[in-house]
N, C-alpha and C positions, 0 to 999 in steps of 0.2 A: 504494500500500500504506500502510496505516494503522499503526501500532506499536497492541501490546497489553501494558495494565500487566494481570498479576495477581497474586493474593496467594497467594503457593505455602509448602511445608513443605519443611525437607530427605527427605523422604521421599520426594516428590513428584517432586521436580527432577526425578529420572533419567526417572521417568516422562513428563514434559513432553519433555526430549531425545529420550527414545526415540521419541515420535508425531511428530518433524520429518520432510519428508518427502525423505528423504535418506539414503544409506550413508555418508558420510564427514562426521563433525565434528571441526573444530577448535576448539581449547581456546586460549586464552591467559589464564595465571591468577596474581595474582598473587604472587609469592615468599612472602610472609608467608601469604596467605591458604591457599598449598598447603602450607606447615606446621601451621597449623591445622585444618585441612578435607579433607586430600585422600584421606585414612583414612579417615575420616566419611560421607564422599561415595562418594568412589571412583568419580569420573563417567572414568578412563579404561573403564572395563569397562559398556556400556550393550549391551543387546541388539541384535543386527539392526545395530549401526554399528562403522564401525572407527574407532577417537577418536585423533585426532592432541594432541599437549598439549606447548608451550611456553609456559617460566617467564620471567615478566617482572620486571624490575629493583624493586622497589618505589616507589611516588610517580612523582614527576616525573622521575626519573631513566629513564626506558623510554620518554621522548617527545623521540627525537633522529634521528638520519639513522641513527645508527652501529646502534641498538638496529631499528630497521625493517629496516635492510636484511639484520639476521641472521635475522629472524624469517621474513620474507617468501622468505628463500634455504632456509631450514630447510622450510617450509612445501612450496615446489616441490619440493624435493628427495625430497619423502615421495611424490608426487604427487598432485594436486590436480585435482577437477573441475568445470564451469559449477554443480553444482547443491548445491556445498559447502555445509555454513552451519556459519559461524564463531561463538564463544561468548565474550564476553569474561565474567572471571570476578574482580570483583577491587572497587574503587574507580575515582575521577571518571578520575584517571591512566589505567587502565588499560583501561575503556572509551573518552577521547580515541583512546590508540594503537590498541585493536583494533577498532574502528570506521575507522581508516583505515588499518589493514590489510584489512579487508574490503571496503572503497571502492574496492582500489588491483589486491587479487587477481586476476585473470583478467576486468578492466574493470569488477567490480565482484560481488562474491558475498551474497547472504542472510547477517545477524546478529543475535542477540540478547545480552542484557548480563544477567545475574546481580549487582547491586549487591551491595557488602558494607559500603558507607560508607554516614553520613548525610546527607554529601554529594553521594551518585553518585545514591541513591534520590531524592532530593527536586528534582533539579538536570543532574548532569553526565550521566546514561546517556539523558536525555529529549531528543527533540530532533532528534537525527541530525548534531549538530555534530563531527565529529570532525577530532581534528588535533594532531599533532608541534610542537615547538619549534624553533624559529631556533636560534643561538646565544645569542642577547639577547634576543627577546621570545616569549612564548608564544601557542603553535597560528598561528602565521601558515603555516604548510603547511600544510593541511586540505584539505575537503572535506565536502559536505552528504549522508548517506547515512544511511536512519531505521534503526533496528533494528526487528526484527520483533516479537518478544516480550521485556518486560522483567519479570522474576521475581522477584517481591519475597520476600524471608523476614526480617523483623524480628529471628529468632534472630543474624542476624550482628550485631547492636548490641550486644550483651551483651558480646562481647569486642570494642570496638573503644576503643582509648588515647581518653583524657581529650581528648588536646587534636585527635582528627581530630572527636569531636563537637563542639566547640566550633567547627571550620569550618564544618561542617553548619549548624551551629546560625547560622552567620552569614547564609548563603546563606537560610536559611528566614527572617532579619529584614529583605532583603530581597524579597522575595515578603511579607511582612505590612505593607510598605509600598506594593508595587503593588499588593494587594489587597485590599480591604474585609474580606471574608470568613475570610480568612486571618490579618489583621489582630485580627478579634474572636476567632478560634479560639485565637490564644497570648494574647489579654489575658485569655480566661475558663479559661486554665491547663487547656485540654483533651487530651487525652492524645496524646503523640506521632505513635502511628500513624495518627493523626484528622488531623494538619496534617500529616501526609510525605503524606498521600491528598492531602490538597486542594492542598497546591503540585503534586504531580503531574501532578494533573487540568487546573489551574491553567497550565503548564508546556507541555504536552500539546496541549490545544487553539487556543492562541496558538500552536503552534510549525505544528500543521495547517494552520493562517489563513494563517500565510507562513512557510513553511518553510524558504526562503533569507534569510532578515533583511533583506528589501528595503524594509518598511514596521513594521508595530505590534512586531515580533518585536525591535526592537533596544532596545525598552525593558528586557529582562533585561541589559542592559548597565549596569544602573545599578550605582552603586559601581564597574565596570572600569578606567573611563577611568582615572582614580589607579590604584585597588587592584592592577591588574597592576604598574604601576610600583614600590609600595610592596611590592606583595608579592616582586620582584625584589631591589632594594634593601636592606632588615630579613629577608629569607629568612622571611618570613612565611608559615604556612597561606594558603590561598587564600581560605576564607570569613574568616576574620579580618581578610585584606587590603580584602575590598568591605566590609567592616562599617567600618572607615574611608575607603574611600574614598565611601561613601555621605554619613558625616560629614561630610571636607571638601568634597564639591562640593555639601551642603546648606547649609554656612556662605559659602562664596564666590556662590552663585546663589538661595538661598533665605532669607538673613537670619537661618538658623541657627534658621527656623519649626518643623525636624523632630528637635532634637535631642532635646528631651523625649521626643517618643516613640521615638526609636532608645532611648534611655536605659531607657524602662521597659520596652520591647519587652525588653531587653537582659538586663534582670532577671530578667523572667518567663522567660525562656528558660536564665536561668541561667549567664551566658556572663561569665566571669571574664576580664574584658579593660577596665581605666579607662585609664591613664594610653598616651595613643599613645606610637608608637616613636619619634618624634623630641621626647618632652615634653625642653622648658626649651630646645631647638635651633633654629635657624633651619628650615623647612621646605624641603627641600632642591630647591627648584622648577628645577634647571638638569638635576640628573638625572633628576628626572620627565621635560621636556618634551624629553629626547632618547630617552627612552623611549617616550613617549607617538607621538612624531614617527613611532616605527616597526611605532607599534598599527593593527593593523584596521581603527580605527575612525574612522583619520581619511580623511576624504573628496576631499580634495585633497594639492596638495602645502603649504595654509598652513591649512586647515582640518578638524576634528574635530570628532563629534558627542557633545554631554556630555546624559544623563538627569537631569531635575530632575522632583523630584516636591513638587508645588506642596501639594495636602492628601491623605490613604489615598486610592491608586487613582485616582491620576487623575498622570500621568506626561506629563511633557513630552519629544520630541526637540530640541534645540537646537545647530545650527550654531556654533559659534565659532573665532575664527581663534588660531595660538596666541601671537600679541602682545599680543591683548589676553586672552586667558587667566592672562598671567603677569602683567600689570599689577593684574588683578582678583584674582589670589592675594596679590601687593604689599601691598591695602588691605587686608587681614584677615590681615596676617603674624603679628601681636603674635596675636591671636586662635587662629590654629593652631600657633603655637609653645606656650605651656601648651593645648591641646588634650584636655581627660579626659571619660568616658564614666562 
């Protein structure tokens, strides 16, 4: 099965819902967005289906063991059939969690995501990556499961906080580093819904190519390696976090060739973020590497694979182990300590 992005109206929506071909939808939507929307919507009441609907904690706080295991209990408890199809309804958060609520359902149920961030549209609902949080690092419980349809409506941008676009906005600066096309769409200040299509598409078909991250797929990991760590650490946005960690792992492996254009990139996009979170500090590399030690993405038990992106589009995998990881941040300490964009 293929996932289908389209470009829908709230008026729409129910209509889309209502053609799934299914008696029972589950909703999982989140807390904020059913304060704004659920009046509007009104997706419990869709014709021909019976709507189950659980509210999710907002952000990141809804991707834990405690918050799954109440939804998943709630969920059964209504009862539930092979031919469900669940809806996540929310941001990048809350498609993570109900995307692996639906992975997990009855071995495995049909789901589509209704983005409301500009981060979930351009990024987190694409893919089929879904996954809860450890205690200390993020989505290391997952699971790979596509969603079926992703519905886009642009109207949810109008009200979304200042600083969740400015995640979005991070996440889209990398993607205009892995791709050319992408790259020239925010330098010629083309209109938003023009680059959320093309990182989509973008997104979309690398994620078809290898949809387990066994191969080319693990280059949207650029900026991770850090930026989960930093974004731990400073309690940082998520795109905010890979907009530095793009930074530093370009200055320790790349001679610091890409920072002008993170910088103009940075611009054009409009993203209010110079001085990093640890400027005039030592770079606090002992909490990163026991963070990093417990990411995804390292491959061993002494080694990790870091994204270097040598010029636009053209991305490197790179094995390193993490001794000499922290020697090689050592020699560029003075460099990421004053660190600004």
């Amino acid at each position: 099965m293929n996932t289908k992005i389209s470009k829908t109206t709230s008026d729409n929506l129910k209509k889309e819902i209502a053609n799934l071909p299914t008696d029972l939808i589950l909703i999982i939507i989140d807390h904020n967005i059913s304060s704004l929307y659920s009046k509007v919507l009104n997706l419990q009441e869709i014709d021909g289906k019976k709507v189950i609907v659980w509210k999710a904690p907002d952000g990141e706080k809804v991707k834990n063991i405690k918050e799954y295991e109440s939804c998943v209990e709630y969920f059964l408890d209504k009862g539930i059939h092979r031919k469900t199809h669940l809806i996540a309804f929310g941001g990048g958060a809350t498609s993570d969690f109900a995307g692996f609520v639906a992975a997990t359902l009855l071995r495995g149920i049909k789901w589509s995501v209704i983005p409301t961030t500009l981060l979930a549209m351009v990024d987190a609902s694409i893919g089929g990556k879904v996954a809860i949080n450890s205690k200390e690092v993020k989505n290391l419980i997952g699971a790979f499961h596509k969603p079926e349809h992703i519905w886009m409506n642009y109207k949810f941008l109008e009200t979304l906080p200042p600083d969740e676009m400015k995640s979005g906005k991070g996440e889209i600066l990398k993607y205009a580093l892995l791709e050319k096309t992408i790259h020239d769409l925010v330098q010629s200040d083309s209109p938003m819904e023009e680059i959320i299509n093309a990182c989509g598409t973008f997104k979309l078909n690398l994620t078809e190519e290898d949809f387990q991250e066994t191969g080319k797929r693990k280059i949207l990991n650029l900026g991770h390696t850090f930026g989960h760590a930093l974004e731990k650490i400073y309690n940082l946005s998520h795109g905010v976090a890979v907009l530095w960690g793009m930074a530093v792992m370009d200055i320790i492996y790349n001679n610091s060739k890409n920072l002008k254009t993170i910088k103009e990139l940075k611009s054009k996009l409009n993203i209010e973020e110079e001085k990093s979170p640890w400027i005039k500090r030592d770079f606090p590399m002992d909490k990163i590497i026991e963070l990093v030690k417990k990411d995804k993405k390292m491959v061993s038990n002494f080694d990790l694979e870091v994204i270097i992106v040598h010029e636009i589009g053209k991305p490197e995998i790179k094995t390193v182990d993490l001794e000499t990881l922290a020697k090689d941040v050592s020699k560029v300490q003075d460099e990421l300590k004053n660190l600004s964009l």
